[in-house]
C-alpha positions as CSV (number, residue, x, y, z in Angstrom):
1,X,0.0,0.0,0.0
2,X,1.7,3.2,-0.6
3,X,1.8,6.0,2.1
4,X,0.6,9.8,0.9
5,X,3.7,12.2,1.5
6,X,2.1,15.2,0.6
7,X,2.8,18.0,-2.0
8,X,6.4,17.7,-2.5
9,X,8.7,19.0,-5.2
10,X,10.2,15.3,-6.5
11,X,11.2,13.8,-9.8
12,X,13.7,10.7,-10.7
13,X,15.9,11.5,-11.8
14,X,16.4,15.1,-11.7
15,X,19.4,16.4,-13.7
16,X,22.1,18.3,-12.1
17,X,22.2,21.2,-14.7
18,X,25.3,23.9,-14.7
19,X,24.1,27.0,-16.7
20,X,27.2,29.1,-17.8
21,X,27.2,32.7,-19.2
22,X,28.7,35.6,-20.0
23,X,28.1,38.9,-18.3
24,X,28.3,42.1,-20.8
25,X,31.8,42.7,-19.6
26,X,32.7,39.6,-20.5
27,X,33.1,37.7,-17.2
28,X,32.0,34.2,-16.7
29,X,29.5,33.0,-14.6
30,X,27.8,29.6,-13.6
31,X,25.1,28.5,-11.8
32,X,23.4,25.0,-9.9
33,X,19.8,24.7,-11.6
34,X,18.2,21.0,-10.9
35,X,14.2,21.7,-12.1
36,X,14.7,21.3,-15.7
37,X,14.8,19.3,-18.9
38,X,13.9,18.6,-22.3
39,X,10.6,21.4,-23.4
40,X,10.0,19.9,-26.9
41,X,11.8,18.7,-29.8
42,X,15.6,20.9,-29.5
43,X,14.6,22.7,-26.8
44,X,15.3,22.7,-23.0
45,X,12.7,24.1,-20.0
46,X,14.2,25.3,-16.7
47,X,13.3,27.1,-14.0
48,X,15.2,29.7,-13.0
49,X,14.8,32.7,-10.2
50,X,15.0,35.9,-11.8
51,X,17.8,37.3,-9.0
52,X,20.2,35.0,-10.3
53,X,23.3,36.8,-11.9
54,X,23.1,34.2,-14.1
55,X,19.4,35.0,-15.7
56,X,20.8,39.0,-15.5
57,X,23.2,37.7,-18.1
58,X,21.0,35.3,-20.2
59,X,18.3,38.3,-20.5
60,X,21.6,40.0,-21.9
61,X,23.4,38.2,-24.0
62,X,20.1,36.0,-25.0
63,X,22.4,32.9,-24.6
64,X,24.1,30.3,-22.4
65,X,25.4,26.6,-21.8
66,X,24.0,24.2,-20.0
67,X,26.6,20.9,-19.2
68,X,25.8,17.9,-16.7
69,X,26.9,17.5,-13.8
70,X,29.1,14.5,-13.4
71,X,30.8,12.2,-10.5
72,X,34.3,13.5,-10.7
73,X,33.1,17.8,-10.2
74,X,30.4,16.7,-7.5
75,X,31.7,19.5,-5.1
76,X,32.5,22.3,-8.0
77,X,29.3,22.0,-9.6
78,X,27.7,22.2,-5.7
79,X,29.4,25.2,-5.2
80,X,28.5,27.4,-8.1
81,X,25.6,26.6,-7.0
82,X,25.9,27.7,-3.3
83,X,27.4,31.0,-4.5
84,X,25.7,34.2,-5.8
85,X,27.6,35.7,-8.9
86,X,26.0,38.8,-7.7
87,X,28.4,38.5,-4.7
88,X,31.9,36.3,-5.9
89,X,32.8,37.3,-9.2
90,X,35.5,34.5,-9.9
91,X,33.2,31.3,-8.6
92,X,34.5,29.4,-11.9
93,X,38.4,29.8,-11.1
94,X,37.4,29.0,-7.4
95,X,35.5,26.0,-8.5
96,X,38.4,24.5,-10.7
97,X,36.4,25.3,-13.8
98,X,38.0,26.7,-16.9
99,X,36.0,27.5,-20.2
100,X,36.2,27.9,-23.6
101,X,34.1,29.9,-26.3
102,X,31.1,27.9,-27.5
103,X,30.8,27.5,-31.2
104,X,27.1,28.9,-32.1
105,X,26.3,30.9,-29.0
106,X,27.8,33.7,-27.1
107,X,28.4,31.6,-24.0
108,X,30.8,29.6,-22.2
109,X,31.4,26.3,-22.4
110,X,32.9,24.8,-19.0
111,X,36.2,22.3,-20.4
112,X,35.7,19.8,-17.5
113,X,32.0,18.9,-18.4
114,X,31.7,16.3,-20.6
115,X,28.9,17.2,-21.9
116,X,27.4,20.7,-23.1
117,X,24.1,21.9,-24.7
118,X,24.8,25.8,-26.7
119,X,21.5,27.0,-26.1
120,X,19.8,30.0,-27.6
121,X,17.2,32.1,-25.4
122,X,13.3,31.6,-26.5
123,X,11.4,33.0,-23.8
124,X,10.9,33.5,-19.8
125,X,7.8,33.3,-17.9
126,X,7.8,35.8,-15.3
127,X,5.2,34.3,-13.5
128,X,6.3,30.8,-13.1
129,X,10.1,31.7,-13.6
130,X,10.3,29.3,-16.5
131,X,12.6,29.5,-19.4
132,X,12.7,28.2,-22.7
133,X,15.8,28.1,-24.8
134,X,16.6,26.4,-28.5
135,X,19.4,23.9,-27.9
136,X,21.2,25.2,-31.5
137,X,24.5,22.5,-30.6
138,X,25.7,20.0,-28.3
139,X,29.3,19.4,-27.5
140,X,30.8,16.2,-26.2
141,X,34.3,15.1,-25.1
142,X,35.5,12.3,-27.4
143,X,36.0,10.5,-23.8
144,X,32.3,10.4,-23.3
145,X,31.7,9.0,-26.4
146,X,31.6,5.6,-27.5
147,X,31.1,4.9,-31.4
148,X,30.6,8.3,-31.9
149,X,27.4,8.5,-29.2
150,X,27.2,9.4,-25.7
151,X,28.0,6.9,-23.1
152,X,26.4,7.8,-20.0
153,X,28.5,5.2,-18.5
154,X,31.7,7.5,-19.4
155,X,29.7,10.2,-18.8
156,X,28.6,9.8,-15.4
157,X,26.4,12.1,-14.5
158,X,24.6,12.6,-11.0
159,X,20.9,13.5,-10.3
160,X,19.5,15.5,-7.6
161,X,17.6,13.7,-4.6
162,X,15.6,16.3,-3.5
163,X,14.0,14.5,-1.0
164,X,16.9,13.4,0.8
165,X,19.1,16.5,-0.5
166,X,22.0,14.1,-2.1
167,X,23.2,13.8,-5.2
168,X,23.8,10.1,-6.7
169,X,25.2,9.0,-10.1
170,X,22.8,7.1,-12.3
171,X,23.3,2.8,-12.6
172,X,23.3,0.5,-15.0
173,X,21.6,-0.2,-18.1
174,X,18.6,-2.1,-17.0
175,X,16.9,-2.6,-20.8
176,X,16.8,-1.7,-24.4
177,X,13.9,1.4,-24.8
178,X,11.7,0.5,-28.0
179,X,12.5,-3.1,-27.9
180,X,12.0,-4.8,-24.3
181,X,8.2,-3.7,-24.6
182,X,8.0,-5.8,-28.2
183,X,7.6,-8.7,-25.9
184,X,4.5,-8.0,-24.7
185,X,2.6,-7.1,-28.1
């Protein structure tokens, strides 16, 4: 019998997403942003509070990156998010992150992420703090690749327990999706 636990914000698993932009002078920035994911087809949903430095600069430069978090960068990727950019300026260099230019957008791209999406800025819902963004290019590390396609298991990336406020890295390959079901036709 299951027991009712109330309204509570949970979903598994929950991305760890780190958002990364540039401010108009050209500094970096990075944020912590778990409640979002795919919004329809090339396009990513998140919710993001408008007093983040972060959104300041995405409303600005109408761009950003958005890499996963992974199992090696558990406590840099925690960190930008425990950190206003409003307040530390040089979170990245404090983190251990470095970046590079992205290749379609006017954003950063953090080099110790495996895995980045170059997104484009669509639109922001004041009300509900939700933003939409094309996702114009993704960039992968050849060592999260494996025949040319992403290897979660070399990519490792964590999800956010919001219930028990943990991050863990997802397991194994449990099925094929679009085949195991064929059994049952």
């Amino acid at each position: 019998m299951k027991k009712s636990l109330g309204v509570k914000t949970l979903m598994y698993p929950m991305p760890v997403l780190i958002i990364a932009t540039y401010g108009e002078d050209g500094s970096v920035d990075a944020m912590n942003a778990a409640w979002g994911g795919i919004h329809n087809t090339n396009q990513i949903g998140i919710c993001l509070s408008k007093e983040h430095k972060t959104v300041d600069n995405i409303f600005s430069k109408k761009a950003f990156t958005v890499s996963f978090a992974d199992v090696s960068h558990v406590a840099a990727c925690d960190y930008v998010g425990l950190v206003s950019g409003h307040k530390e300026k040089n979170k990245l260099e404090k983190a251990g992150f470095t970046v590079s230019k992205a290749e379609k957008v006017d954003a950063p791209v953090i080099n110790e992420l495996g895995l980045a999406l170059e997104c484009s800025f669509v639109s922001y819902d004041e009300e509900s703090e939700y933003m939409v963004a094309d996702i114009v290019n993704v960039l992968a590390e050849e060592s999260v690749l494996t025949n040319g396609v992403i290897d979660p298991k070399k990519l490792q990336p964590i999800t956010y327990d919001s219930a028990n406020h943990k991050y863990i890295a997802l397991g194994e390959v449990v099925g094929s999706a679009f085949k195991d079901g064929l059994s049952l036709k």
